[in-house]
Biotite code that builds the C-alpha atoms (Angstrom):
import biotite.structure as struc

atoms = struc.array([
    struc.Atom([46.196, -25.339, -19.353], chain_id="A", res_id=1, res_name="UNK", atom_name="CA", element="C"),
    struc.Atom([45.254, -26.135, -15.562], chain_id="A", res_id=2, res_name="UNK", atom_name="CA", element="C"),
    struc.Atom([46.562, -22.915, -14.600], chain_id="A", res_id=3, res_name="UNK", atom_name="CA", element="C"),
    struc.Atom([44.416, -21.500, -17.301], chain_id="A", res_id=4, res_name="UNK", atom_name="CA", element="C"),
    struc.Atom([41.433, -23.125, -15.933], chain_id="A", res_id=5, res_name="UNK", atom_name="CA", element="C"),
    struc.Atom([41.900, -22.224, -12.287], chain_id="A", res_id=6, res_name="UNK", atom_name="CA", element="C"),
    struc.Atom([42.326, -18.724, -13.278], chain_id="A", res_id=7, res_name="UNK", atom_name="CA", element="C"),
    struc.Atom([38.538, -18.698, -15.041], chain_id="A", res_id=8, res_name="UNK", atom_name="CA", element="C"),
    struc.Atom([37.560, -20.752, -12.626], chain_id="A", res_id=9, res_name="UNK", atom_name="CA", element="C"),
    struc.Atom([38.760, -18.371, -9.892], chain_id="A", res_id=10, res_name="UNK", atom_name="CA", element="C"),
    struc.Atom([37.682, -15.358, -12.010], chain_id="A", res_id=11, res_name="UNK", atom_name="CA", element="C"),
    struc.Atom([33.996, -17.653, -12.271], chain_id="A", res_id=12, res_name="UNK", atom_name="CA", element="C"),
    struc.Atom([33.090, -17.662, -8.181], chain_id="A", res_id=13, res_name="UNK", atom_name="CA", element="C"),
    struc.Atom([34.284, -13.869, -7.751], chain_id="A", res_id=14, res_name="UNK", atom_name="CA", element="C"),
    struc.Atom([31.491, -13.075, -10.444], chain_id="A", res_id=15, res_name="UNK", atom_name="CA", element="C"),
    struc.Atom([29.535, -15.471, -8.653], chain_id="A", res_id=16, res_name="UNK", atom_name="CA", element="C"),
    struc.Atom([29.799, -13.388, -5.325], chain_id="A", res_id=17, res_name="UNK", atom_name="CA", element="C"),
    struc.Atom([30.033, -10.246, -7.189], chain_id="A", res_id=18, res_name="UNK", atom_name="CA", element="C"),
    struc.Atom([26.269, -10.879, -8.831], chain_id="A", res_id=19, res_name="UNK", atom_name="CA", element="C"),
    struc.Atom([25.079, -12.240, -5.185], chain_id="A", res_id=20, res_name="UNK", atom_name="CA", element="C"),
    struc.Atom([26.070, -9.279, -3.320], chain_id="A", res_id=21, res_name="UNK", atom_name="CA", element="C"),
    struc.Atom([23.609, -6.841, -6.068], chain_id="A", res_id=22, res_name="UNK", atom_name="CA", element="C"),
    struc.Atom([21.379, -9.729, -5.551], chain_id="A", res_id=23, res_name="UNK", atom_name="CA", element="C"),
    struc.Atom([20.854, -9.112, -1.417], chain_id="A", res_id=24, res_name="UNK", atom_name="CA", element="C"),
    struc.Atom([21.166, -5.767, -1.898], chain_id="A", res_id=25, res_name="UNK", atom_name="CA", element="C"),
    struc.Atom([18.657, -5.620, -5.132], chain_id="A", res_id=26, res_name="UNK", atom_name="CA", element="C"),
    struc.Atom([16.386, -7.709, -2.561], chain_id="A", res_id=27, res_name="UNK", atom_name="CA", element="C"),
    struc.Atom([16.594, -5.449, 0.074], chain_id="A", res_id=28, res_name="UNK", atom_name="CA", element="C"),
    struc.Atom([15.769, -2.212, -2.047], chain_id="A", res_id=29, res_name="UNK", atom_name="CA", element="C"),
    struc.Atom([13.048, -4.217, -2.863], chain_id="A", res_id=30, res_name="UNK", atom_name="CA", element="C"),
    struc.Atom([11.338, -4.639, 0.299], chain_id="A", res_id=31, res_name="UNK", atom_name="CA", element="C"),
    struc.Atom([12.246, -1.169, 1.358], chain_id="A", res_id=32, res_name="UNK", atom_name="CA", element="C"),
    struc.Atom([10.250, 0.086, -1.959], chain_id="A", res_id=33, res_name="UNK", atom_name="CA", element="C"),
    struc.Atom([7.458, -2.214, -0.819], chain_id="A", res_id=34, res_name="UNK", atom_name="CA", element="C"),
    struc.Atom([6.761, -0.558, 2.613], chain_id="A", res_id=35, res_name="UNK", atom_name="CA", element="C"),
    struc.Atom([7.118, 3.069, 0.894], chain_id="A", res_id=36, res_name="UNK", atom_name="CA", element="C"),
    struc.Atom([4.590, 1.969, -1.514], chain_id="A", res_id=37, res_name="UNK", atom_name="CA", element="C"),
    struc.Atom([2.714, 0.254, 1.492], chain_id="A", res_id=38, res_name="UNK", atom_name="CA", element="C"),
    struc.Atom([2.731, 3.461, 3.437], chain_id="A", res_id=39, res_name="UNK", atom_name="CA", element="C"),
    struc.Atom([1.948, 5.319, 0.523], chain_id="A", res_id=40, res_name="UNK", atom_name="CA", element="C"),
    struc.Atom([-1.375, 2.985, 0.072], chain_id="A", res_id=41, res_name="UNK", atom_name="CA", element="C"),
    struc.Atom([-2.387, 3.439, 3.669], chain_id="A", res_id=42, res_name="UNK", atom_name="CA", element="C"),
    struc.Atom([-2.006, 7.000, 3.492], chain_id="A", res_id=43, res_name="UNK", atom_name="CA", element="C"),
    struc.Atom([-4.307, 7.253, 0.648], chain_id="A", res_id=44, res_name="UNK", atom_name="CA", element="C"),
    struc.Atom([-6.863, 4.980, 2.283], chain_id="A", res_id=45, res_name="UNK", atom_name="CA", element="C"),
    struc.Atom([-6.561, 7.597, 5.510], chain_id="A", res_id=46, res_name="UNK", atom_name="CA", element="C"),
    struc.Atom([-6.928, 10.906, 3.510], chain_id="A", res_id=47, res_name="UNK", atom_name="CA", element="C"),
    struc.Atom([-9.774, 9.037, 1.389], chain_id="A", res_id=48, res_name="UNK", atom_name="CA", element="C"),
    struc.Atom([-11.416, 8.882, 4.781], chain_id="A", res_id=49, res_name="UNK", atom_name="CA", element="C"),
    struc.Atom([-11.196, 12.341, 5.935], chain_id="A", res_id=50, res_name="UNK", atom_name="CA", element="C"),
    struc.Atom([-12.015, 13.685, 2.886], chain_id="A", res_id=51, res_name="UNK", atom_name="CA", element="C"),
    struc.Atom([-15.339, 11.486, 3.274], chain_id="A", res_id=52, res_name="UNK", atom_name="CA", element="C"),
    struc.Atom([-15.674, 12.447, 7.423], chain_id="A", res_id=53, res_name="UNK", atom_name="CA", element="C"),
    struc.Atom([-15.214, 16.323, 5.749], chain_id="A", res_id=54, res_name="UNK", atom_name="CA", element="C"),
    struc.Atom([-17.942, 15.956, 3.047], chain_id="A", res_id=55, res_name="UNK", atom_name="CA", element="C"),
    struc.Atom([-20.307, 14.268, 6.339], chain_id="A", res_id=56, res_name="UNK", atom_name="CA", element="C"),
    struc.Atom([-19.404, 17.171, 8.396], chain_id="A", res_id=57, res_name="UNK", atom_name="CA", element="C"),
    struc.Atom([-19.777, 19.922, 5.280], chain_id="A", res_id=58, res_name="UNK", atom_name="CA", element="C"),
    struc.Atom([-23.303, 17.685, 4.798], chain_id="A", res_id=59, res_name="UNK", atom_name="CA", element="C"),
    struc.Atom([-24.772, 18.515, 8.231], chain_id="A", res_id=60, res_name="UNK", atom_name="CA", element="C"),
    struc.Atom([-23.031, 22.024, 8.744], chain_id="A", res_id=61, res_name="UNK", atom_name="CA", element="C"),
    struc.Atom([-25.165, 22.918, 5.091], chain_id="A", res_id=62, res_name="UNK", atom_name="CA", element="C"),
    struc.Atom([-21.833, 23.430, 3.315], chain_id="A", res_id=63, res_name="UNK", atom_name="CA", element="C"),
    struc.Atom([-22.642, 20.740, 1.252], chain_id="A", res_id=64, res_name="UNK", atom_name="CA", element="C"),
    struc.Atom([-26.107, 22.232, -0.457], chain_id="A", res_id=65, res_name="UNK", atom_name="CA", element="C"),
    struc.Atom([-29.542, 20.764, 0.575], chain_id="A", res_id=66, res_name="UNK", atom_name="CA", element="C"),
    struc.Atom([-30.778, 18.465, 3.405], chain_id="A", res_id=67, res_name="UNK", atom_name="CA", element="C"),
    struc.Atom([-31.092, 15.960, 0.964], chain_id="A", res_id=68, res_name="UNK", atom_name="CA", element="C"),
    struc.Atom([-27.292, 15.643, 0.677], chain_id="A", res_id=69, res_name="UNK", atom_name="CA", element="C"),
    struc.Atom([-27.272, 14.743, 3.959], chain_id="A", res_id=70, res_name="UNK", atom_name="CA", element="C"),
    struc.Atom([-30.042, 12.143, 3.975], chain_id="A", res_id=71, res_name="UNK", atom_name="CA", element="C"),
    struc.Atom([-27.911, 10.688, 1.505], chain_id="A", res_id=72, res_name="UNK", atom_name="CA", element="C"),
    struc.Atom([-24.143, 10.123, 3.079], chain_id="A", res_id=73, res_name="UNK", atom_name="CA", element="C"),
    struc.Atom([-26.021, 9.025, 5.763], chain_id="A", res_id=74, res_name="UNK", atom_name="CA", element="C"),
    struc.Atom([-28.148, 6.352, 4.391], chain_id="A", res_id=75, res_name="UNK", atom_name="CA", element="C"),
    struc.Atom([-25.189, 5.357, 2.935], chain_id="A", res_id=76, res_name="UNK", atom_name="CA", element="C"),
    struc.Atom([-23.186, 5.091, 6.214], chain_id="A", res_id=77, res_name="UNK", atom_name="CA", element="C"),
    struc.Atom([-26.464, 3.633, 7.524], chain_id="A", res_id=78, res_name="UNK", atom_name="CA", element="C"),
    struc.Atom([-26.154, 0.615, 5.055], chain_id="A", res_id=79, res_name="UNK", atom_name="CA", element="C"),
    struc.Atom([-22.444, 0.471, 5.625], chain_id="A", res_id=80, res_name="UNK", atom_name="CA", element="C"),
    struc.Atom([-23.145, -0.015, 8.868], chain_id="A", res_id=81, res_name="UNK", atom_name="CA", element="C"),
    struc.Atom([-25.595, -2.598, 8.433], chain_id="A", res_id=82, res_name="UNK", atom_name="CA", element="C"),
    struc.Atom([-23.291, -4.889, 6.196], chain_id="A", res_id=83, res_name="UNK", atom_name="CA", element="C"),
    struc.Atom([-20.238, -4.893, 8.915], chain_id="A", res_id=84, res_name="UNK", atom_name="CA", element="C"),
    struc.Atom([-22.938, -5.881, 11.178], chain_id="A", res_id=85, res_name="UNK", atom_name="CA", element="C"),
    struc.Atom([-24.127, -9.107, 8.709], chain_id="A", res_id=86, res_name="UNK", atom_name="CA", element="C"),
    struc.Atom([-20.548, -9.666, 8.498], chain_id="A", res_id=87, res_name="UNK", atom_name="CA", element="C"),
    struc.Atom([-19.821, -9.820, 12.009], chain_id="A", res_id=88, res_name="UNK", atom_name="CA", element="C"),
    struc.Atom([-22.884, -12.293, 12.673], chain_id="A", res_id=89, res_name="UNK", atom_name="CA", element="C"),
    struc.Atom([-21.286, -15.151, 10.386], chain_id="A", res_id=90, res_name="UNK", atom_name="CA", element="C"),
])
């Protein structure tokens, strides 16, 4: 009977350290899934930008249709501007 017990409890702790091994290594995938997904964010955020900087440049070069396209995109970077500015005075 106390062998019996010391066996399961034996068998017990190596499932223990069995299910905290695929816990560190579950954790670790983890955070190596968060900076893919992290990178794959601030990738998005840069090609967002350059497709805006391309639509700006197609804007003045006339690509973009009228004059009035351009007034546009830039009133909007205009007021862009203007509210990193009010940000930046607080």
């Amino acid at each position: 009977m106390v062998e019996n017990i010391k066996h399961n409890f034996e068998r017990l702790i190596a499932l223990y350290e069995g299910e905290k091994q695929k816990n560190a290594k579950l954790a670790a995938q983890l955070q190596e899934y968060r900076q893919a997904a992290q990178s794959g964010e601030q990738q998005i955020t840069d090609l967002k930008r350059q497709i805006e900087n391309l639509k700006l440049a197609g804007a003045f070069t006339g690509n973009a249709g009228s004059s009035a396209v351009a007034k546009e995109k830039i009133d909007r970077l205009i007021r862009e501007i203007d509210k990193c500015i009010s940000f930046l005075e607080k």
